[in-house]
C-alpha positions, 0 to 999 in steps of 0.5 A: 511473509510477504516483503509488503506486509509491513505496508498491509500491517501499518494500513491495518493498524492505523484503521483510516477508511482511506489512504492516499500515501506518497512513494516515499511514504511506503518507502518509509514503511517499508525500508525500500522503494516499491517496484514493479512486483507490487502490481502482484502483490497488491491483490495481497491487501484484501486480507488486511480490509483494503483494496488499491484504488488508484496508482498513479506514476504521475503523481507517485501516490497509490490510494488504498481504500477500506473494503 
C-alpha cells in the first residue's frame, strides 16, 4: 500500500472531474504534509482515473484531473 493512497482513495470517492486542493488539505487527507517523494509517487494516481496537472509551490496547491 502506498502511504498516498488515502489521497488517491479520497480523489476516487468523491468522483469530481477536477481537483484543485491546497497542501494542508492533502495534509489533512492524508495525516502528514507531502514532500519530495510524491514527485514519484504521482504516476500512482492513474490507477484511481486521475492525473496531476499542475504543482504549483508558489501557491501550494496541485491540480488533479479525472482522466
Amino acid at each position: 500500500m502506498s502511504k498516498y493512497e488515502p489521497l488517491w482513495n479520497y480523489l476516487k470517492e468523491n468522483k469530481k472531474d477536477d481537483y484543485i486542493l491546497t497542501y494542508n488539505e492533502i495534509k489533512n487527507i492524508l495525516g502528514f504534509t507531502i514532500d519530495h517523494s510524491f514527485l514519484t509517487y504521482k504516476k500512482e494516481v492513474k490507477k484511481y482515473g486521475y492525473e496531476v496537472v499542475k504543482i504549483s509551490l508558489k501557491e501550494k496547491t496541485i491540480i488533479f484531473k479525472k482522466i
